[in-house]
N, C-alpha and C positions, 0 to 999 in steps of 0.2 A: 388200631384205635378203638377205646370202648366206649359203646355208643348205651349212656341212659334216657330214659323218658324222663322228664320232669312236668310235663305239661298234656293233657287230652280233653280239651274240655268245646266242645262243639265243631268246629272248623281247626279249631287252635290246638296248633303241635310244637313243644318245645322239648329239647334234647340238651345235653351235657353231653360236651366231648372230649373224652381224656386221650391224649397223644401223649405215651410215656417217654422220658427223656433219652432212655435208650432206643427208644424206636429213630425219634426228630435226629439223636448224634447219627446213626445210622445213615440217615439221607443224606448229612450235611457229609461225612465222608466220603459216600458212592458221587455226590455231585462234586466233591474237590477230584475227585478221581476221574473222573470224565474231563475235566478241565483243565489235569495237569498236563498233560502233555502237547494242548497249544500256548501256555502260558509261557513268557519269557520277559524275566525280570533283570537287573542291572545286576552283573557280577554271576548271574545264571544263565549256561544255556538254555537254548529252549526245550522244554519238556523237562527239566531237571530241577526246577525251585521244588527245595523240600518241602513238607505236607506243609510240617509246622510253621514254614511260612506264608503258604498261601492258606492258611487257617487264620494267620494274621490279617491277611490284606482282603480275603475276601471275605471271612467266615461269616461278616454278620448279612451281609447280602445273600450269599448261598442258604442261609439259616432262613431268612427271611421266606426264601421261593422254596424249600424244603416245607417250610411250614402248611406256605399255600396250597402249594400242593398235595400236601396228609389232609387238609380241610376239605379242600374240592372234590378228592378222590372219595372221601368217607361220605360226604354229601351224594355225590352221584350214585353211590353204593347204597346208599340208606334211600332214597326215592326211588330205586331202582326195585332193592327189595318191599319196601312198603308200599309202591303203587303212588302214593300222594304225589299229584303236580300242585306246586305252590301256586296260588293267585298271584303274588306281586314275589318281589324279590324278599329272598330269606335276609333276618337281622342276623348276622352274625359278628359274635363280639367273644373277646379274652375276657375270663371272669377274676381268674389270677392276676392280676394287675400288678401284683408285686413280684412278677416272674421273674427267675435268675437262671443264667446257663446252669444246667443239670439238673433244674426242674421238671417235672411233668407240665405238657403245659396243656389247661382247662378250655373250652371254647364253649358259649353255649348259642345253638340256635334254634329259631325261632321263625313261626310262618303260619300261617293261615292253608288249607287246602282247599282246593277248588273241589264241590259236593261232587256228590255220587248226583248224575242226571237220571232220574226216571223216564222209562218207557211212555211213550204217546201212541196212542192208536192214530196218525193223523188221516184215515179214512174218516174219523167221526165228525172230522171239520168240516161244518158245510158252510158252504159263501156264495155269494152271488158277485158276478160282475159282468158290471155296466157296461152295455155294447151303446154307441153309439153311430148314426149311417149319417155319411154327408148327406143334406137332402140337396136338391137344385138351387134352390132358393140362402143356401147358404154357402155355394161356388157363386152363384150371382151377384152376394154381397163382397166375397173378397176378388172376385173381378173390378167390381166398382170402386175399391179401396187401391187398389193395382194402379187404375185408370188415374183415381186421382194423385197416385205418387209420381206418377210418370205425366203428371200435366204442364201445358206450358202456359205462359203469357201472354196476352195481347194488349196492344194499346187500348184505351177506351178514354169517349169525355167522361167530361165531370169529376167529381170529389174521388180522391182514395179513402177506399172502406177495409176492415179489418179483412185477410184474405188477398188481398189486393198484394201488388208487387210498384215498388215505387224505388225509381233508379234515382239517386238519389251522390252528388259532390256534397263532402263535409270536411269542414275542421273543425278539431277541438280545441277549446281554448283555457287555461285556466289563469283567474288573474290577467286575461288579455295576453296570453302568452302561449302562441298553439305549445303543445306537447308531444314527445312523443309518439306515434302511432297513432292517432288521433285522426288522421287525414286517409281519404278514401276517395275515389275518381270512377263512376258511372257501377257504382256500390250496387245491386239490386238486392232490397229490401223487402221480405214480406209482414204486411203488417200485421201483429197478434202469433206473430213464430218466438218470440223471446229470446231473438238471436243477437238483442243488444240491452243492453244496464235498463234496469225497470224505468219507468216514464219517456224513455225515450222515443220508440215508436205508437205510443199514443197519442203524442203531440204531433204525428205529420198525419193524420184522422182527417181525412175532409178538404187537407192538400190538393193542387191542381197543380198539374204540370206549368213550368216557368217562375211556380212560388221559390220565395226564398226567407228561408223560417230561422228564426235563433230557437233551438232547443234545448233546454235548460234542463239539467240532472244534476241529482249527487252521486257520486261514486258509493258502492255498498261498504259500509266498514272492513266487510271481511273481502275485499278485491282483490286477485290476484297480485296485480303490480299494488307493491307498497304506498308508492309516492305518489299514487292517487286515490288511496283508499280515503272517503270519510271526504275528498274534495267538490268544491262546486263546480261544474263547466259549463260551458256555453260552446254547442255543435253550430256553429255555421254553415245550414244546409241547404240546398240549390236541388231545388226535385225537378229532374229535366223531365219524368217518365211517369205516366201512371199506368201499371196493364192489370186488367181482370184474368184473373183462372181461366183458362180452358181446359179441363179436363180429355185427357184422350179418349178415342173413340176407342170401344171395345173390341175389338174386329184383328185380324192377322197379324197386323200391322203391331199392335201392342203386343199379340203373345211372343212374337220375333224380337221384342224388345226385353224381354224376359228367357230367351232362350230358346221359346220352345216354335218347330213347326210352324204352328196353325194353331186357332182359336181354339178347337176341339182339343188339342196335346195338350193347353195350357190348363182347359178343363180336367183334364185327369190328372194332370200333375197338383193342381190345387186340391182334388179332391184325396187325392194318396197322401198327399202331406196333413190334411185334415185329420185323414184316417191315422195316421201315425202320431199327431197330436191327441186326440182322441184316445186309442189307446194306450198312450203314455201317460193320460192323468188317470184313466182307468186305470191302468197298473197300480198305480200309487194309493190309490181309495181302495181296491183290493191289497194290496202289502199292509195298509194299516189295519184294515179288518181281519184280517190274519195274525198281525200282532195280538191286536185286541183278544180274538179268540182265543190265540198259545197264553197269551197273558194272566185266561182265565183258566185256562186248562193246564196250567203247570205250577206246579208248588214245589219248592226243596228250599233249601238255608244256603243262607247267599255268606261267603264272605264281608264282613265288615269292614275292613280295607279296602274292598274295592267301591263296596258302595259309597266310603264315604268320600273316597277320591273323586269318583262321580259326580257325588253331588258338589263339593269345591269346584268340582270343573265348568258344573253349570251353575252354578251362583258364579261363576268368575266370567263365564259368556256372556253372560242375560245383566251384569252389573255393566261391563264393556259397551254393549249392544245400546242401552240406557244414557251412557255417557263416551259418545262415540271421538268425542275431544282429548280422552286420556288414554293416553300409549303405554306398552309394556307393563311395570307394574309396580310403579311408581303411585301406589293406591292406598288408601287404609286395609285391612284384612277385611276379607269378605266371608260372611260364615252361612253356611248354607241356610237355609229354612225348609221348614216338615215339607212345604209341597216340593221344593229342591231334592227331600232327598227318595218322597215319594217317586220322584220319575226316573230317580236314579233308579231305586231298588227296580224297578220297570226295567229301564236299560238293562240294566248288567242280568238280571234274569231271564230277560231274552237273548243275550246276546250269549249268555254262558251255552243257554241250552242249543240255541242256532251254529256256537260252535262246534259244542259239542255232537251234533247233528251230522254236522260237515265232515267231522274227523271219523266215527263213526262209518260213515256211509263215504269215506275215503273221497270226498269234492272239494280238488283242489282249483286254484287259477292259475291257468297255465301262463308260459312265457309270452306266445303270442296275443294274449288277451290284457296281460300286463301292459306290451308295447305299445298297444291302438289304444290304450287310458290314456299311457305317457303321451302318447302325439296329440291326444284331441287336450288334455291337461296342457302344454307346449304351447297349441295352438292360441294360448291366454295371452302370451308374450313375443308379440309378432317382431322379429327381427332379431329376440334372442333367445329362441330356442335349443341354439347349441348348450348354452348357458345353464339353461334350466333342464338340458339332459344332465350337463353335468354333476350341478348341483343334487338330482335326486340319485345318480349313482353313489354319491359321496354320501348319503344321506338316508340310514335302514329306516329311519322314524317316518319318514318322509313316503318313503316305499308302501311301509305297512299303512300310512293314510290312504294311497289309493288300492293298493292289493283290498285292503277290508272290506269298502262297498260291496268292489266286485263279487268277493266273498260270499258276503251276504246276500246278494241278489241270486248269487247260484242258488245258496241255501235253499231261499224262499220258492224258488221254480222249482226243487228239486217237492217240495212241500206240497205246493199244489198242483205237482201233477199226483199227487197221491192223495190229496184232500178231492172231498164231494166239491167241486164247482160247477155250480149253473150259468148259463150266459142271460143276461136278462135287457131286453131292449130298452134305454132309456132317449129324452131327450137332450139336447147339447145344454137346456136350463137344469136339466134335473143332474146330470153328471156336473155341470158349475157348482149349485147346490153340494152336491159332494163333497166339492174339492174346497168349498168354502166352511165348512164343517169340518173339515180333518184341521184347516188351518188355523181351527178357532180353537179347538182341543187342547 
C-alpha cells in the first residue's frame, strides 16, 4: 500500500492511501482459498464449490474484510514507523467514492498526535503539607458527639420541647377518610429530627402526655406517593409519652457499645481515624498544589480534539449539575465557554503529561489494587454486588473509570516522593481553610 502525506501542520497528520487493485484481488483470492475447503454448497461437495462460485456468493464480504484488513495493517505500520500515538480515534474514510471492482482503491486518514512531553526536573518542586495532631480536646468533642448518638430517653413532666421524644398513636385522614399508611401505634417521635412531612412535628411543641392533638399538614407537591402529593390531612394524634434526652455517660460502658475494650481503646481509635481523616484532606490540598505547580511548570501543544471534547464534557456536567431534573440528553446543545475550555486545556495537559510520566517511568495498577476499588466501588450496591461485578466486567469503559484515579494517584506519589516536600504543622481551622479554598477554585 502507498502511503502519502497530505497534511503536517502542528499536531495534525493526514495521509492518502492507495491500495492497488491488484494487491486488494490478491487478498480476496488467498481469503476464498483459505475458505474453500470448509465451504459446502447444494449440488457440491464439501471442499469442492468452484473459486468462481464462491467469488459469487461470498466475494463482496471477503472483499470487504480484505479491504479492512490492507487499512489496519498499513495503519499499524505507519504509527509503528512514525512513532505518532493518535489522541482520539483516526477519521478514516474512501475518498474514491465512485469505486468499481478493478479500481485502485483511495483512503485518506487523518488524526491529531499526542505531543512530544518535555522533561521536568521534579526535584525543583517545592510544597509544603499540612500536618495536622489530634489534640485531647478534639477526641473529647467527638466522644461527646458519640455520647450523644447513643443517647436514650426518659420520661419527664411538663411540655415536649424541640429534642424531646414524644410516643405518640396517629391516623391520618384525608377528606375524613384514614388512608393508607397513615396510622402508627406507640410511634416515638423526636421532635426537630424532620423525620416527618414539614409542620408536622411543630405542632406537638409544648404537648403533654395524655394530649390528643389534630395535626394539620399539606402533603409536599413533589411526595413520593402520588395520591397524596399537594393534599390536606388531618393526623389524629394521642401523645401517651413525653421523654427528655439522656445522653450516655462517657465511661466503658459507651466505648463497648462502639466496639472497642475500654474508654482509653476508644480514645485511640477516634484519634487514628482523625489522623487518617486529617491526612486525607491533606492529601488532597497537596495533589492540588502539585497540580497547580506542574500546571505552571509545563508548556507543550495540546491536541485540539481533545480539548475540545473536554470542554463539551464539562459544559455538559456543570449544565446537568445546574438542572438536576433533566436525564440523559434530551437537552438543547450545550457549547462550552472560554472559562469551560480554560480548565479543559488544564485537564488534558496535566493528565497528558501525568500520563505520559507513568508510561515512561513504567507505573502500572496492578490486578490486585483494581479488585479492592471494585469491592469498595460494589460496596455502593448492598445486595447486588454480583450485579455490579458483572456489569463492570462486560464493561472496558467502566474499567478505565476506576483503573484512572488509581492511575493518577500512583502518578502523583511517584512525584512527590521526588519533589522538595516539607511537613508543616497546621491547625484542624487552618487545614479547613484549605480545603475550603481548593473547593472554591
Amino acid at each position: 500500500m502507498k502511503v502519502t502525506e497530505t497534511q503536517k501542520e502542528g499536531l495534525k497528520r493526514g495521509y492518502q492511501l492507495t491500495l492497488p487493485a491488484a494487491e486488494l484481488e490478491a487478498k480476496v483470492t488467498e481469503k476464498l482459498a483459505e475458505i474453500q475447503p470448509e465451504i459446502q454448497l447444494k449440488g457440491f461437495r464439501k471442499g469442492k464449490v468452484p473459486m468462481a462460485l464462491l467469488r459469487k456468493q461470498f466475494g463482496q464480504r471477503i472483499m470487504g474484510e480484505a479491504l479492512q484488513e490492507a487499512i489496519d495493517k498499513a495503519m499499524q505500520a505507519h504509527f509503528e514507523e512514525t512513532g505518532d500515538r493518535p489522541a482520539m480515534q483516526p477519521e478514516v474514510r474512501m475518498t474514491n467514492e465512485d469505486w468499481k471492482e478493478g479500481d485502485d482503491v483511495e483512503v485518506s486518514l487523518s488524526y491529531e498526535r499526542l505531543p512530544d512531553i518535555p522533561e521536568v526536573d521534579l526535584k525543583a518542586v517545592k510544597l509544603e503539607r499540612l500536618v495536622v495532631e489530634p489534640d485531647d480536646a478534639a477526641v473529647e468533642e467527638a466522644l461527646k458527639n458519640l455520647a450523644e448518638n447513643a443517647q436514650t430517653f426518659e420520661d419527664k413532666d411538663g411540655p415536649a420541647e424541640n429534642g424531646d421524644q414524644v410516643v405518640i398513636d396517629f391516623v391520618g385522614k384525608i377528606d375524613g377518610e384514614p388512608f393508607e399508611g397513615g396510622a402508627a401505634e406507640d410511634y416515638p417521635l423526636v421532635l426537630g429530627s424532620g423525620a416527618f412531612i414539614p409542620g408536622f412535628e411543630e405542632q406537638l411543641v409544648g404537648a403533654k402526655a395524655g394530649d390528643k392533638i389534630d395535626v394539620k399538614v399539606t402533603f409536599p407537591e413533589e411526595y413520593g406517593a402520588a395520591e397524596l402529593a399537594g393534599k390536606e390531612a388531618v393526623f389524629e394524634t394521642t401523645v401517651k409519652a413525653v421523654k427528655a434526652p439522656k445522653p450516655a455517660e462517657i465511661d466503658d460502658e459507651l466505648a463497648k457499645r462502639y466496639g472497642a475494650e475500654d474508654l482509653e481503646a476508644l480514645k485511640t481509635q477516634i484519634r487514628e481515624r482523625m489522623e487518617q481523616e486529617y491526612a486525607s484532606a491533606a492529601r488532597a490540598v497537596l495533589k492540588r498544589r502539585l497540580l497547580d505547580a506542574l500546571d505552571e511548570l509545563v508548556d507543550f501543544e495540546l491536541p485540539e480534539s481533545l480539548v475540545d471534547s473536554e470542554a463539551h464534557q464539562i459544559a455538559h456536567q456543570l449544565w446537568h449539575e445546574e438542572n438536576p431534573d433533566v436525564h440523559g440528553h434530551d437537552h438543547p446543545e450545550i457549547e462550552p465557554t472560554d472559562e469551560h475550555r480554560k480548565l479543559a486545556r488544564r485537564r488534558v495537559k496535566l493528565g497528558l503529561f501525568l500520563a505520559e510520566l507513568g508510561r515512561k517511568n513504567e507505573i502500572t495498577v496492578s490486578e490486585s489494587e483494581m479488585t479492592q476499588a471494585l469491592m469498595a466501588e460494589a460496596r455502593k450496591y448492598p445486595g447486588q454486588e454480583a450485579q455490579f461485578f458483572q456489569f463492570v466486567q462486560q464493561n472496558p469503559q467502566v474499567q478505565q473509570q476506576l483503573r484512572a484515579p488509581l492511575f493518577e494517584d500512583k502518578v502523583v506519589d511517584f512525584v512527590l516522593e521526588l519533589a522538595d516536600v516539607t511537613d508543616k504543622k497546621v491547625s484542624k481551622e487552618d487545614l479547613e481553610k484549605a480545603l475550603e479554598e481548593l473547593e472554591n477554585e
